[in-house]
C-alpha positions in Angstrom: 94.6 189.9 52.9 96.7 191.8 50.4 95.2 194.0 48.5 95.9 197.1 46.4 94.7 199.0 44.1 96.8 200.1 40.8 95.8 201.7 37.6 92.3 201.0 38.8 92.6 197.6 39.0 93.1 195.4 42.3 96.4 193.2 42.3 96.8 190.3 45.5 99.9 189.5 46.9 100.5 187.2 49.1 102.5 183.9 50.8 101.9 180.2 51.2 104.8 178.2 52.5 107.1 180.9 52.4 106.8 181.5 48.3 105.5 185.0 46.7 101.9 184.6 44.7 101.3 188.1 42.8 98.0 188.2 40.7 96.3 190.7 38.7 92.3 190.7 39.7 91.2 192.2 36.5 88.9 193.6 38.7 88.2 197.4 39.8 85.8 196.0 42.9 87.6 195.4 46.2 85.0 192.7 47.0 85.2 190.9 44.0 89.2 191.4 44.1 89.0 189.7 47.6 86.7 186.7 46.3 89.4 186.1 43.7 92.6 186.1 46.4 90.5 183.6 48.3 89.8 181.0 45.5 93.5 181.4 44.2 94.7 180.6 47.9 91.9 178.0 48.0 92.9 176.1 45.0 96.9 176.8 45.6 96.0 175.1 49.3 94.2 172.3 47.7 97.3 171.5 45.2 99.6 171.4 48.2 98.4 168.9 50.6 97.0 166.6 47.4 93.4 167.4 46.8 93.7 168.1 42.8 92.3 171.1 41.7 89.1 170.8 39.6 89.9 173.8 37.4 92.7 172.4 36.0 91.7 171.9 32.0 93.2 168.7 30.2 93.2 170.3 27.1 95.4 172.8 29.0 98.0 170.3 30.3 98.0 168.6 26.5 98.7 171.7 24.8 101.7 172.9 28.0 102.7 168.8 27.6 103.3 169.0 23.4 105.4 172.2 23.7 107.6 170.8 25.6 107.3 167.8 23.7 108.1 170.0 20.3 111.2 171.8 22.2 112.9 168.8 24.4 112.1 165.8 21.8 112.7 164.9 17.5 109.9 165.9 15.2 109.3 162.3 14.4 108.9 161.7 18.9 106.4 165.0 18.9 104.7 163.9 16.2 103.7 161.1 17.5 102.8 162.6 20.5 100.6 164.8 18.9 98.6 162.0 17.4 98.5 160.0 20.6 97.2 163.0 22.9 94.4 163.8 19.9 93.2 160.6 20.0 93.3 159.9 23.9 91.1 163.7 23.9 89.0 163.0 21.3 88.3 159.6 22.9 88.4 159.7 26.6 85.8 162.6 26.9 87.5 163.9 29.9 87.0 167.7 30.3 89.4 168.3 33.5 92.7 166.5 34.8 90.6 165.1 38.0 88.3 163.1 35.5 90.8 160.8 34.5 91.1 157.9 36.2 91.8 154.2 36.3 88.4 153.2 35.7 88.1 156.0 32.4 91.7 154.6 31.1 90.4 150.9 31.3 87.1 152.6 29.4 89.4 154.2 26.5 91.4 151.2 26.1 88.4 148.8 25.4 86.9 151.9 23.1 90.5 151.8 21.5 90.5 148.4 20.9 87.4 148.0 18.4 89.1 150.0 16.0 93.5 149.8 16.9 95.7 147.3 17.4 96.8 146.6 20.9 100.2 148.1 19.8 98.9 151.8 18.8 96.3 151.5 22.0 99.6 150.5 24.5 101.4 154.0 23.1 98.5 156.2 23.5 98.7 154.7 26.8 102.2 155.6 27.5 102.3 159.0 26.2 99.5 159.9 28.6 101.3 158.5 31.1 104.0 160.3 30.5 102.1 163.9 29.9 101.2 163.2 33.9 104.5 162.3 34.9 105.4 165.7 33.5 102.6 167.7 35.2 103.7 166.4 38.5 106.9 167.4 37.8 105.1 170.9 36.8 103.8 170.5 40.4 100.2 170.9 38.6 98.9 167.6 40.4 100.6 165.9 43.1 100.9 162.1 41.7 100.1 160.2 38.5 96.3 159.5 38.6 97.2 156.6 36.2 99.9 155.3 37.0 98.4 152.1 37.9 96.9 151.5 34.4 98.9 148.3 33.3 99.2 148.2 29.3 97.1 146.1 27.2 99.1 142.1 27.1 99.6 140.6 23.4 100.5 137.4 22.6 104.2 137.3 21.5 104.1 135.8 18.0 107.1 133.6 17.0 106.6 134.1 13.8 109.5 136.1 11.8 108.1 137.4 8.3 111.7 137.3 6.0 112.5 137.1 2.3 113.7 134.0 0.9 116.9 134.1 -0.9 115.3 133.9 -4.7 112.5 136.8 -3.4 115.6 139.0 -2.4 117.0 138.6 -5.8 113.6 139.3 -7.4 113.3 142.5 -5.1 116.8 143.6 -6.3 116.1 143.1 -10.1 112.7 144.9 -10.2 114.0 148.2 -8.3 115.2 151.0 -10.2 118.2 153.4 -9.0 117.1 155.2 -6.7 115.4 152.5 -4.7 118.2 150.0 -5.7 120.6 151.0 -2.9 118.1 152.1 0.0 116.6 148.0 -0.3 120.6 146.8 -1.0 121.9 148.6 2.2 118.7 147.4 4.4 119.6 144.2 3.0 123.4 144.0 3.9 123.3 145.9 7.2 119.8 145.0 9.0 119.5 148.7 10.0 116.7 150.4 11.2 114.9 152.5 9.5 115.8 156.3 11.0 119.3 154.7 11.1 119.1 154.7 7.2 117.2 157.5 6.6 119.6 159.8 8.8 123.0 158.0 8.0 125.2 160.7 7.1 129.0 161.0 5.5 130.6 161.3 8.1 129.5 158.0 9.6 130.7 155.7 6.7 134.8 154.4 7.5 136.0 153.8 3.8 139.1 152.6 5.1 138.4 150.0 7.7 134.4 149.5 5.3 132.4 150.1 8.2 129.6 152.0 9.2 129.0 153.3 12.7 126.0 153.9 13.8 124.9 156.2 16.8 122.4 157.9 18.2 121.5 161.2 16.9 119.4 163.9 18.0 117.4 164.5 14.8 115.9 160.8 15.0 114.3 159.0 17.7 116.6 156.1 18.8 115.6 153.0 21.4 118.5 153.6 23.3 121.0 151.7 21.7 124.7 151.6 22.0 127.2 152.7 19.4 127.9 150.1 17.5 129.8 149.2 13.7 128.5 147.5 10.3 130.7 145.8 8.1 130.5 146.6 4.5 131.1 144.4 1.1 132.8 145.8 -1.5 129.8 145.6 -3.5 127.8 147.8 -1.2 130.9 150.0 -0.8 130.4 150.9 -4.6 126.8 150.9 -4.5 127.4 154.0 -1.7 129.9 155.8 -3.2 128.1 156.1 -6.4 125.3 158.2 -5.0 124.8 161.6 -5.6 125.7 163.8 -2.7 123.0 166.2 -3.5 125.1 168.8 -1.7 123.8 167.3 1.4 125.2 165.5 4.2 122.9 162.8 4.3 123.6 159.2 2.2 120.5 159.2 1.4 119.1 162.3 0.3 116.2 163.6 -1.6 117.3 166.1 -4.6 117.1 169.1 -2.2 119.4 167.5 -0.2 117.3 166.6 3.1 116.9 162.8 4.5 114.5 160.4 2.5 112.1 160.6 5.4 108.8 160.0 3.4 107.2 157.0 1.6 110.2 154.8 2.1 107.7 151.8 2.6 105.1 152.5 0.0 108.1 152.0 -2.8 109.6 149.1 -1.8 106.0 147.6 -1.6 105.3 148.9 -4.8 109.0 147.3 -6.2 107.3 144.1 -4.5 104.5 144.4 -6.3 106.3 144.7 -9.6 108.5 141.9 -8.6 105.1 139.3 -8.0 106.3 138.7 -4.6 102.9 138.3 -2.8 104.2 139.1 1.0 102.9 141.9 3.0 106.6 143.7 2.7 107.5 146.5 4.8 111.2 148.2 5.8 111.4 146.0 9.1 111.2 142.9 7.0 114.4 143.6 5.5 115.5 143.5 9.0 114.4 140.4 9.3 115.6 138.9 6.6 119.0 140.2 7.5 119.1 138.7 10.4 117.1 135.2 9.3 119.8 134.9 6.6 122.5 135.3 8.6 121.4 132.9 11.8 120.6 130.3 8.9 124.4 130.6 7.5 125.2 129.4 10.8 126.2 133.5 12.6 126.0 133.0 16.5 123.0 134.7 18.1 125.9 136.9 20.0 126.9 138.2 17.0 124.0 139.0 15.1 122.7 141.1 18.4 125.7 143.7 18.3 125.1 144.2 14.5 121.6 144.5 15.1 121.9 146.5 17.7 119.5 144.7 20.3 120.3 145.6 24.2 119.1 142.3 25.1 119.9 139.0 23.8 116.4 137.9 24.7 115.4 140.3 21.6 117.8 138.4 19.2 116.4 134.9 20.3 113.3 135.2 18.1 115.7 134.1 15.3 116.9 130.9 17.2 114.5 129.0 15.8 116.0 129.6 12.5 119.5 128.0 13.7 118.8 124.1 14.1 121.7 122.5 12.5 123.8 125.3 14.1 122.6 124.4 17.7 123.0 120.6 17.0 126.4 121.8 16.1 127.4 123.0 19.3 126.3 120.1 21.1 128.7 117.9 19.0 131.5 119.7 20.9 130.1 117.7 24.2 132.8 114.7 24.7 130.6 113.1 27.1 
């Protein structure tokens, strides 16, 4: 026992496995200073050889979790781990780390459920898996007590929502000029949406009308590779007769930042103006990128790299799309 006395107040210091533990008591009682060393090497003992220790707070490990969150990750990525690790507290019920289990997680995710789609449910999921995976690397438990917890199986829906050739032109016609070249560009380059929002100067080639597209630390990419969109002339001009706002971003608001904010709520209201009755949204321009280009006959190859899918398997939900273009290729057969 290591115990002494400083300043009137007791301090411990001792070993476990050859590292240093030096705690401050808060204590001026020699007894009470000795009760504390023994529950700190208790619970430090427990920790070591996998018994989790039942002092250890969730709301303790959410709040260590989301400042590393806020320093290692995009605001959009913290964000939404904020949102997830509120709802999966205010949900779960769960007081201290040993509390959650398989049996809560299959609890929350039926609670979920009545009121989510599977979708939001399946990334609460993964951002609390990933706030354990953390704490183990923290050496605060010893494994993932969840990491069994499979996420919540949805039926992959065929279905691709696009815009029709005579709703595009509609779309276009009822936008005014500032929305005008945000829906234009989604249109002619099937980008993303942090893509477009964050697309700066400096990644536009004039000369060769390209755009390059890479990943950036102020937005939350999927991983993808670098990879080039051809422009038109037509959206050439479109983009070099934007106001630059001072700012280095294509899109910019006045003061010069990224259009991050209520990019979906004005194309639906352009949409609305335009009498197009389809639940629009950013991705759909995506799609219809894509659709149009798969139904003009583009190989599936192709329309991957501009798209900037990892897997070709991604891409193949437009195949459907591509009839004549498939009976095309097996005309080549000469058997």
């Amino acid at each position: 026992m290591s115990i002494y006395k400083r300043n009137g107040t007791y301090y411990t210091d001792f070993y476990i496995d050859g590292k240093r533990f030096r705690r401050n008591t808060h204590a001026n009682n020699k007894r009470i200073a000795e009760l504390y060393e023994n529950e700190v090497r208790h619970n430090l003992l427990k920790r070591g050889i996998g018994i989790p220790d039942k002092n250890l707070k969730l709301s303790e490990l959410i709040d260590k979790y989301l400042s590393y969150s806020k320093n290692n990750n995009s605001p959009r990525t913290h964000q939404r781990d904020e949102i997830s690790l509120r709802n999966f507290k205010e949900n779960a019920k769960a007081i201290y780390l040993h509390e959650v289990t398989p049996t809560l997680m299959e609890d929350y995710k039926s609670k979920r459920l009545q009121t989510v789609a599977v979708r939001t449910v399946n990334l609460e999921l993964v951002t609390v898996k990933a706030m354990f995976n953390r704490s183990v690397e923290w050496k605060m438990i010893n494994e993932n007590p969840i990491k069994s917890v499979k996420k919540i199986k949805s039926p992959i829906s065929k279905t691709i929502h696009f815009l029709e050739k005579l709703e595009i032109e509609k779309l276009l016609e009822n936008a005014n000029s500032v929305v005008y070249p945000i829906i234009y560009t989604f249109l002619k380059t099937g980008m993303r949406r942090d893509e477009l929002v964050f697309l700066e100067w400096s990644d536009i080639d004039w000369k060769n009308k390209q755009i390059k597209i890479i990943n950036k630390e102020v937005r939350n990419p999927k991983g993808q590779k670098e990879r080039y969109i051809p422009m038109d002339d037509k959206l050439i001009n479109i983009l070099k007769s934007l106001p630059r706002n001072g700012s280095s971003f294509v899109f910019s608001t006045p003061e010069g930042k990224p259009r991050v904010n209520n990019l979906n709520r004005e194309v639906k209201k352009v949409a609305a103006k335009a009498g197009i009755k389809k639940n629009i949204n950013l991705h759909m321009l995506r799609h219809s990128f894509a659709s149009h280009l798969v139904m003009g006959g583009v190989d599936l190859s192709t329309i991957q790299r501009l798209l900037g899918h990892s897997s070709i398997t991604t891409t193949m939900i437009y195949a459907h799309l591509a009839p004549d273009h498939l009976r095309g290729a097996l005309d080549k057969l000469k058997y």
